[in-house]
VOFIFI-781801 format. One record per residue (C-alpha): residue in one letter; x, y, z. Coordinates in pm, whole numbers, padded with zeros to 5 digits, always signed. Each point is the difference from the previous one (the first is absolute). Layout:
N
AXYZ;...
//
This chain:
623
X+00000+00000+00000;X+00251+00236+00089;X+00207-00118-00300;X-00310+00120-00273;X-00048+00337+00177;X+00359+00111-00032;X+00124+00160-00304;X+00138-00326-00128;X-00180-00170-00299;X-00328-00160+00084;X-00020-00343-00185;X-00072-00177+00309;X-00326+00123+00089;X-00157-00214-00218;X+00206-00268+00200;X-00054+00117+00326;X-00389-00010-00089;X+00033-00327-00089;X+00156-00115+00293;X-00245+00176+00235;X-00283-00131-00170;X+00147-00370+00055;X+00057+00112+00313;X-00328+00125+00061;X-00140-00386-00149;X+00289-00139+00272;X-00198+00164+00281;X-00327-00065-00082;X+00075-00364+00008;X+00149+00002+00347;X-00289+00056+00192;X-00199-00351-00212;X+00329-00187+00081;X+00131+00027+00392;X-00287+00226+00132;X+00224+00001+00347;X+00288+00153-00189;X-00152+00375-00010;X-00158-00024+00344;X+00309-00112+00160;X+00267+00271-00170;X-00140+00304-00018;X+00338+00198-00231;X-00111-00310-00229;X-00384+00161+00003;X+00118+00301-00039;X+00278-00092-00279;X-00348-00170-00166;X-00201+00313+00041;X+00297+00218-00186;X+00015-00229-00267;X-00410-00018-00079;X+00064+00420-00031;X+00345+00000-00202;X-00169+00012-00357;X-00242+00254+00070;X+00258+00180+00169;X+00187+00023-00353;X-00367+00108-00196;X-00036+00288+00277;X+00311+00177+00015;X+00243+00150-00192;X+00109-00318-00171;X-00309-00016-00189;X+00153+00265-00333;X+00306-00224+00005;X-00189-00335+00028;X-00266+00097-00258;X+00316+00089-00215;X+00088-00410-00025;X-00375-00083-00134;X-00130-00028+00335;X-00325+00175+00031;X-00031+00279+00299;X-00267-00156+00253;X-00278+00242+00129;X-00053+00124+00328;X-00281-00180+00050;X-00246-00269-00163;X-00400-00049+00051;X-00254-00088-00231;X-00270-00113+00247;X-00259+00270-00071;X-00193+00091-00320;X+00154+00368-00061;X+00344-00133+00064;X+00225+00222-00210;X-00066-00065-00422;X-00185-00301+00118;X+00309-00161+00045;X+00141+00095+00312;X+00111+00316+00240;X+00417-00005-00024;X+00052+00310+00172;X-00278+00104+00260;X-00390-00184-00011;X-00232+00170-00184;X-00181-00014+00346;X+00302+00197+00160;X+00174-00314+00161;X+00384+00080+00033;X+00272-00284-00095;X+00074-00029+00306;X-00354-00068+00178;X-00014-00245-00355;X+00317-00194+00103;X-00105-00037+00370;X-00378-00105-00116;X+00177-00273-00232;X+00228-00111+00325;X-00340-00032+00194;X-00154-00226-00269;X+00328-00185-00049;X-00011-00054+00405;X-00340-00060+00022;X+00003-00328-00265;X+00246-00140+00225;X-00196+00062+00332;X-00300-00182-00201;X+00251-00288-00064;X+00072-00037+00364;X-00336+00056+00130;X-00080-00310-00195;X+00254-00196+00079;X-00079+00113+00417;X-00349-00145-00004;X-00034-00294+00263;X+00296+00105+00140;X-00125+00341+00104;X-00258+00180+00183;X-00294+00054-00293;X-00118+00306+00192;X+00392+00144-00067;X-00011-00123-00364;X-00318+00154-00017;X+00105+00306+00176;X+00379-00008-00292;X-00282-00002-00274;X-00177+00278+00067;X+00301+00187+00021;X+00052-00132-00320;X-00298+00122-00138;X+00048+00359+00118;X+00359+00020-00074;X-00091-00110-00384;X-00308+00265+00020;X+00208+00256+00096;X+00194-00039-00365;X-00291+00000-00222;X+00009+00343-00201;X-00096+00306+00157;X+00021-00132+00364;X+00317+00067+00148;X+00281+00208-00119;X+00216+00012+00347;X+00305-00145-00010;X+00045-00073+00376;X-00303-00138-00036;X+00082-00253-00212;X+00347-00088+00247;X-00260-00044+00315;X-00152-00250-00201;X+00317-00144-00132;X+00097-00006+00374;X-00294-00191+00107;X+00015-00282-00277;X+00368-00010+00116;X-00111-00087+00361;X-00287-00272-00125;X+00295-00140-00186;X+00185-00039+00243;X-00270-00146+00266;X-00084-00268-00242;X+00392-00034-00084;X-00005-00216+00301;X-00234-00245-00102;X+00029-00038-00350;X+00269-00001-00266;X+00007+00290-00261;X+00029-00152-00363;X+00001+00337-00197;X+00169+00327-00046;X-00278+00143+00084;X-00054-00181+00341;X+00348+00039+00099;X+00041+00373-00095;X+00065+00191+00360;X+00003+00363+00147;X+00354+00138+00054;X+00074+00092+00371;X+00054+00324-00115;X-00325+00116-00227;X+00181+00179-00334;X-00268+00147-00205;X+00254+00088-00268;X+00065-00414-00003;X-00342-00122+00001;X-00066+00226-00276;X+00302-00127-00195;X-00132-00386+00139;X-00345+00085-00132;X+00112+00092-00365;X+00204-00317+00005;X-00292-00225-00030;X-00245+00185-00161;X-00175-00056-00305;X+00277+00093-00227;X+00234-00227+00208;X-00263-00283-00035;X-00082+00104-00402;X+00430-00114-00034;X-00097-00358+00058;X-00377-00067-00047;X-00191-00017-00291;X-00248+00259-00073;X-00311-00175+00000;X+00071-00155+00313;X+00142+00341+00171;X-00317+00136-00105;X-00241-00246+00155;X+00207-00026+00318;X-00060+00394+00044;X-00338-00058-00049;X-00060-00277+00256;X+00188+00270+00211;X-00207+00294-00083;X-00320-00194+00042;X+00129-00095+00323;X+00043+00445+00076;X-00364-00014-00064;X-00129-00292+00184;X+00212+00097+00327;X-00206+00342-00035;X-00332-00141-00022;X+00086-00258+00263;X+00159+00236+00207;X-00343+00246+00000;X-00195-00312+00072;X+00238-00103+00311;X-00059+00375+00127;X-00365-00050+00023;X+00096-00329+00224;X-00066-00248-00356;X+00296-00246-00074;X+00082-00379-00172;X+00243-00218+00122;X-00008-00096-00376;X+00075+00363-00120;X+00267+00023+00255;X+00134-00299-00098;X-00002+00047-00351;X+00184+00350+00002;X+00305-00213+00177;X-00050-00269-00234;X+00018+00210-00290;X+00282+00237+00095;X+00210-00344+00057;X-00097-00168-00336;X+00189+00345-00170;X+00330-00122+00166;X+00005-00347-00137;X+00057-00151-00323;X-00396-00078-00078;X-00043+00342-00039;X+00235+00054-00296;X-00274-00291-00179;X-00246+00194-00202;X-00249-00219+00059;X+00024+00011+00390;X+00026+00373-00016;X-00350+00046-00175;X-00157-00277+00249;X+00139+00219+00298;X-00151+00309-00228;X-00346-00103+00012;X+00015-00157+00379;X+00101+00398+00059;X-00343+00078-00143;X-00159-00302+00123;X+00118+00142+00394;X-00049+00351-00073;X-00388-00072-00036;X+00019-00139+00357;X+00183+00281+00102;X-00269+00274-00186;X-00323-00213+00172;X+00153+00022+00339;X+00054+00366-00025;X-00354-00005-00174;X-00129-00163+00348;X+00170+00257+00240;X-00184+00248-00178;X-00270-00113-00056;X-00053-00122+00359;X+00144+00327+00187;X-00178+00232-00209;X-00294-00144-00190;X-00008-00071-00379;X+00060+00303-00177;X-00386+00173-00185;X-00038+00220-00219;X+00094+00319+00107;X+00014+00413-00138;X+00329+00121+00129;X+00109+00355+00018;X+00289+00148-00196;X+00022+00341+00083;X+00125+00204+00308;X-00183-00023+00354;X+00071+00324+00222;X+00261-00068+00302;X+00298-00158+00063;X+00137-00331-00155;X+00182-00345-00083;X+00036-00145-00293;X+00068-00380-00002;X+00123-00198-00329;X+00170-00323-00047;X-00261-00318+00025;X-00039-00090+00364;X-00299+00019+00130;X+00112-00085+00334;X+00211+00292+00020;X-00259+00237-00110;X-00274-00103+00228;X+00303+00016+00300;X+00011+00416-00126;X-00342+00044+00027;X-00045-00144+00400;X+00339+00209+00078;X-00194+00310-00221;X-00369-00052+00179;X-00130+00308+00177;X+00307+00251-00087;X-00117+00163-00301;X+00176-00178-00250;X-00123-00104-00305;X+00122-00271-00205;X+00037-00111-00342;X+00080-00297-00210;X+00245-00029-00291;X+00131-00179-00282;X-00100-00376+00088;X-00186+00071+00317;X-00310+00147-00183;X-00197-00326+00049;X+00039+00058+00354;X-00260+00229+00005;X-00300-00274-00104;X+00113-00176+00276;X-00344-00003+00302;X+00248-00027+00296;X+00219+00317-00114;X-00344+00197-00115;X-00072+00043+00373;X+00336+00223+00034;X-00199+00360-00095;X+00359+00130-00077;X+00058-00215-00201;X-00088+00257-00267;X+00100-00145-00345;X+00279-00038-00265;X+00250+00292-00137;X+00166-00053-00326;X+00089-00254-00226;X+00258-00341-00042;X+00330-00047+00149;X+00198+00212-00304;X-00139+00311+00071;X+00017-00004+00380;X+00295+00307-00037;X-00278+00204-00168;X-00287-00117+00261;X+00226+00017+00303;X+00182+00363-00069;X-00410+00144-00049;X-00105-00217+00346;X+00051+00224+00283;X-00012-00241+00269;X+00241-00322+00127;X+00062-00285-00208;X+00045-00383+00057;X+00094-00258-00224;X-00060-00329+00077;X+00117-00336-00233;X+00098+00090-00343;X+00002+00280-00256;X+00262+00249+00191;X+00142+00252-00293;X+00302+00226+00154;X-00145+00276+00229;X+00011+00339-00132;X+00141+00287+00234;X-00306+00135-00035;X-00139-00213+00188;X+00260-00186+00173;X-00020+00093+00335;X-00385-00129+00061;X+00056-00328-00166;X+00034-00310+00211;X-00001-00393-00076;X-00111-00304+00154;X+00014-00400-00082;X+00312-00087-00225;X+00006+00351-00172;X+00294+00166+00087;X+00191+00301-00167;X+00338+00161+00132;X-00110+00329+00254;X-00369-00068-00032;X-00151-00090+00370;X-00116-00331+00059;X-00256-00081+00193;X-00169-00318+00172;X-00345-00032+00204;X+00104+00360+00176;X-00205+00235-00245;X+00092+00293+00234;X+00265+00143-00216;X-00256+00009-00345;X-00272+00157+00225;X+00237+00252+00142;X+00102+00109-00367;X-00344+00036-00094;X-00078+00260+00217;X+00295+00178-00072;X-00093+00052-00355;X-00313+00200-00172;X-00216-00236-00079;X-00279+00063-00266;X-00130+00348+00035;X-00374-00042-00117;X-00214-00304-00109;X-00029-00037-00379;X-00252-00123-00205;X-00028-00399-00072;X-00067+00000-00409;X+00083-00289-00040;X+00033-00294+00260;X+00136-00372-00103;X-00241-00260+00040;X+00202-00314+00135;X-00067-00338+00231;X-00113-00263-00271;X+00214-00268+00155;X-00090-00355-00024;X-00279-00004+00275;X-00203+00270-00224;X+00055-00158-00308;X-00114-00348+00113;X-00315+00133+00161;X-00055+00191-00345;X+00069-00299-00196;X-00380-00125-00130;X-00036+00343-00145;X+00349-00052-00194;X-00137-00299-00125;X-00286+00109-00070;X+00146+00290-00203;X+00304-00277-00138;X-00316-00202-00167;X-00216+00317-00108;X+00285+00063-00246;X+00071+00336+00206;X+00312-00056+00147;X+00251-00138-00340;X+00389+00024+00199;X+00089+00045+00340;X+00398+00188-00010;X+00243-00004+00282;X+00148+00309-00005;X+00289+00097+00252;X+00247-00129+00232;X+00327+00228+00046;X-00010+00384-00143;X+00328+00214-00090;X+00162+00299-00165;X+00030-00125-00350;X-00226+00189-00276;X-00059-00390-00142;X-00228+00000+00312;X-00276+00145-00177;X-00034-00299-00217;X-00211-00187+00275;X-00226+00390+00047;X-00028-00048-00387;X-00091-00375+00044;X-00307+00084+00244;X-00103+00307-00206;X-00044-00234-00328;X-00164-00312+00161;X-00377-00010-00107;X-00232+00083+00194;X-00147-00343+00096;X+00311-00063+00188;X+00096+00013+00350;X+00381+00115+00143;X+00116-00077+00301;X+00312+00118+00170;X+00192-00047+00274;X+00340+00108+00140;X+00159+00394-00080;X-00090-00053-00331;X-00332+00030+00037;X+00083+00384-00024;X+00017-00032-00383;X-00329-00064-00015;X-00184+00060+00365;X-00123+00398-00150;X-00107-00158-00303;X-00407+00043-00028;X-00091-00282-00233;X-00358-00003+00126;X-00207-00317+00102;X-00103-00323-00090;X-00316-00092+00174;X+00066+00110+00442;X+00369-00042-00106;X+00224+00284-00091;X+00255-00130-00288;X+00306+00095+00227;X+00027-00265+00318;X+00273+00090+00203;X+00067-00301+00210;X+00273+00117+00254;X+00371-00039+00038;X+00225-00188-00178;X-00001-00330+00236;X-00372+00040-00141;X+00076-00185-00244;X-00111-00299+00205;X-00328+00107-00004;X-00002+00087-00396;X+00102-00361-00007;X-00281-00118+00239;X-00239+00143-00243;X+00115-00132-00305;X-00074-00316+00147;X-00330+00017+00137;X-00059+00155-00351;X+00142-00274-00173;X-00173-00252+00193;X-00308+00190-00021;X+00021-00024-00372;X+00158-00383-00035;X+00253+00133-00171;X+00426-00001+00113;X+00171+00297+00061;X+00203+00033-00314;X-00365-00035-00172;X-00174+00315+00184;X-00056+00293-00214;X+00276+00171+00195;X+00319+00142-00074;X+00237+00150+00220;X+00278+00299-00059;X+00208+00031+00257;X+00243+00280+00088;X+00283-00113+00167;X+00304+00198+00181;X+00153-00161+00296;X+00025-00349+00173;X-00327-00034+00167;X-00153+00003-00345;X+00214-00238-00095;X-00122-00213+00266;X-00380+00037-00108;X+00115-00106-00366;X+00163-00296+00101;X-00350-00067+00210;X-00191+00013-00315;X+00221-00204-00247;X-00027-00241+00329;X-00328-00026-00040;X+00054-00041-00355;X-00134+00332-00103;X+00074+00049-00383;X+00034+00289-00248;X+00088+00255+00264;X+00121+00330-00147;X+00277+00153+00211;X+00115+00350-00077;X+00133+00274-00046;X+00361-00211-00080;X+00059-00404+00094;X+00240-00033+00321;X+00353+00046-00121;X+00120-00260+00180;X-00168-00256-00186;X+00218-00106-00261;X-00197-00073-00344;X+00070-00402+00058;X-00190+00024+00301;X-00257+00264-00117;X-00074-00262-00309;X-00022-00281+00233;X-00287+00210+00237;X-00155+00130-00373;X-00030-00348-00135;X-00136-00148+00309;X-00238+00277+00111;X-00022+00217-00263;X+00164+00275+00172;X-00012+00298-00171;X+00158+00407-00038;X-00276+00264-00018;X+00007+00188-00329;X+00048+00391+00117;X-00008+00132-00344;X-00312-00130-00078;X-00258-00112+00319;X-00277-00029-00262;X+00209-00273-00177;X-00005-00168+00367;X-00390+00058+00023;X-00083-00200-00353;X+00214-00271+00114;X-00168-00049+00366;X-00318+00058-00101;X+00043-00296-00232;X-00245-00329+00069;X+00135-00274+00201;X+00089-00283-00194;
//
């Protein structure tokens, strides 16, 4: 090293890369081979820990003009693809489109790394250990893998408190069981050096991983993993409201280990494990479905409010409901009101939280424009879950998170409310009461629509009701966003839309009129809804003695982060076909894989230039 960053001749980079790199292979093999070795001599660790960071070292420093001048291509400072606006629909290389640095990238990627091995030994630990420990290791799993889903948690030191912790499970089942993987074996220096996890987390990214796997299979291993993101949301919500499965838990540790082993470089195995994902993210969505629906009613149809109430004021976004409802006791009889945003619109159809007067209605729009809404809201602000975009200055200092969300110098806050109520009443509030115009009707979740389901058949069999369209799922920035406004503006008018998740805003103001009691525009809730969009289909289907894939039903779905990946892999699960997904296919599925998902379920990219083109094609007859 010293040698190629003197002023002699640099030849030997290219050999000193090459050396590192079998270096690098060296050490990774260590661990699988005498387990004891790295436990027992820690300068050996430590020599094993430089060596994983060497060749990123070279592709982040001021060897990376002279390397790239021997053929060697320059390495980015970072590499993620796991969202739908990652950067050219390829992949952010320099800072996430969603504002995630490298660094906060490399330690996510050391988390995920860590957390496949912690799976592994989890496994390996049952019998031998306490279930209510494993159990307890899981859903620490589950929140640590949350907490790296897009738009969640940007804090770095973060990210090393849950590096820490997986560390210390590691360790406690170290004494019982035998650690088989790189992953499993990989431990916390003594001394925590952000600088070197960093450098360790770039070292087995996905570039690292793209050197030695094929494609296809790279590509369906990040989506096992990314399905995973969303399933350890929806199961975490679910264990919040006091709803859990020994099943789900085991299957998250299950899953996590099967990416460390050989099986999962089989293409086969991987899209098996793809569509059990799906098959234990609908257990995941029902039991969150059932804490709902049993703490605060099923949701009914409801008019909420959209415009300013007088007074002072919080503004809670994200998706929990738990959270929100946890505002409104610590907000009761002080003045405050409080609003939903983003995803926690359906909250408001909910009979439980109806009985909270302040609970006065929704402010602005989806997650993307929350630095519009929040500058204009002049109260505090909580985010709960998901869907965090970097604070403005504006209004920085009134911002606060809960849950997994986390972003570097924003409070965070858990179960003591006193700090959000206190900056509520430091700021203005809304000076005067404005006029509701227009209020969105919402609450047709799947105890509504079953009790309304005779006059849907009734108008299925008059010939009044041709198509029924799912419309929605995840919303975003892009302008190819409209295409699914566009979609709902063309369908006839003997249809019926229904919509769930943020992307339900592309269509939710939309005044399509009626069909029979109905009006055209449904909105069914959230996007975990999509368990009861599923539940309906059904009883439809059975209603009709006809299979799923037979209904006059087509769904467009929007996707943009993991948890919608989740609810896709439910449906092709359930062997849903001829789903369009929009506004651009996953990047990370690599076009062996995407044929293999086209050919089997007839997967499909939304046409953005042309929606209409779409519309002749759905509206098409059944074979």
């Amino acid at each position: 090293l010293v040698y190629s960053s003197s002023s002699s001749p640099t030849p030997f980079i290219p050999v000193f890369d090459t050396m590192l790199r079998q270096t690098l292979s060296f050490a990774r093999g260590l661990p699988r081979l005498a387990p004891a070795f790295s436990r027992s001599l820690p300068r050996a660790t430590q020599a094993m820990r430089a060596a994983a960071a060497l060749p990123r070292v070279f592709s982040s420093s001021s060897f990376v003009q002279s390397r790239s001048d021997f053929s060697a291509e320059a390495q980015p400072d970072m590499f993620c693809f796991q969202c739908e606006q990652t950067e050219n629909t390829k992949g952010c290389t320099a800072v996430g489109v969603c504002g995630k640095t490298p660094e906060t990238a490399a330690l996510q990627d050391l988390l995920v790394f860590n957390l496949k091995g912690l799976g592994e030994m989890i496994k390996a630990a049952r019998g031998s250990v306490d279930q209510a420990k494993l159990n307890e290791m899981s859903r620490y799993a589950m929140l640590a893998l949350f907490s790296t889903m897009t738009n969640v948690n940007f804090n770095s030191d973060d990210m090393i408190t849950y590096l820490k912790q997986c560390a210390e499970y590691k360790q406690e089942l170290a004494a019982h069981v035998t650690p088989s993987s790189a992953q499993a074996s990989w431990t916390m220096p003594e001394k925590v050096d952000p600088t070197m996890l960093v450098l360790e987390g770039k070292s087995i990214g996905v570039l690292t991983r793209a050197d030695t796997l094929a494609e296809e299979v790279l590509g369906l291993q990040e989506l096992v993993t990314y399905g995973l993101k969303g399933l350890c949301a929806y199961a975490h919500h679910a264990s919040v409201m006091g709803k859990e499965s020994q099943e789900v838990l085991d299957f998250v540790a299950d899953s996590l280990a099967f990416l460390t082993t050989p099986e999962a470089q089989d293409i086969n195995s991987l899209l098996a494990t793809t569509l059990d994902v799906g098959k234990h993210n609908i257990t995941a969505m029902a039991l969150l479905d059932e804490g709902h629906t049993e703490t605060y009613g099923h949701p009914e149809p409801t008019e909420v409010r959209t415009t300013p109430v007088s007074g002072k004021c919080i503004l809670v976004s994200g998706h929990d409901i738990h959270d929100l409802e946890k505002v409104l006791q610590a907000t009761e009889g002080k003045g405050i009101n409080v609003y939903t945003h983003g995803e926690l619109l359906p909250a408001n159809s909910y009979p439980h939280l109806k009985k909270y007067s302040h609970l006065v209605g929704n402010f602005g729009g989806a997650w993307q424009n929350q630095k519009v809404d929040f500058a204009k809201f002049p109260g505090a602000i909580l985010l709960t879950s998901n869907c965090l975009v970097e604070p403005k200055k504006r209004y920085a200092n009134r911002i606060f998170t809960t849950g997994p969300v986390g972003f570097e110098g924003v409070p965070h806050i858990e179960n003591d409310f006193t700090p959000l109520v206190e900056a509520a009443m430091k700021e203005a509030g809304f000076a005067s009461t404005a006029e509701d115009k227009k209020p969105l009707t919402i609450g047709f979740g799947r105890n509504t629509v079953a009790a309304a389901l005779p006059t849907i058949l009734d108008t299925v069999k008059a010939g009044a009701l041709r198509h029924i369209f799912l419309i929605g799922g995840c919303d975003g920035s892009e302008g190819e966003r409209s295409y699914f406004t566009d979609l709902a503006k063309e369908s006839p008018s003997d249809s019926i839309i229904l919509t769930l998740g943020c992307g339900k805003y592309r269509v939710n103001n939309l005044d399509l009129g009626n069909i029979g009691p109905f009006p055209r525009v449904l909105d069914m809730g959230q996007c975990n809804d999509a368990y009861s969009a599923v539940q309906v289909a059904t009883a439809l289907s059975s209603a009709l003695g006809v299979g799923l894939n037979d209904l006059p039903l087509t769904l467009a779905l929007s996707w943009f982060e993991q948890k919608a990946v989740a609810v896709l892999l439910s449906l092709l699960h359930l062997n849903v076909k001829n789903i369009y997904i929009g506004p651009h296919l996953p990047a990370f599925v690599r076009p062996q894989a995407l044929g293999i998902l086209v050919e089997k379920f007839g997967l499909r990219p939304v046409n953005t230039a042309s929606p209409s083109s779409d519309l002749k094609e759905m509206l098409q007859p059944k074979a």
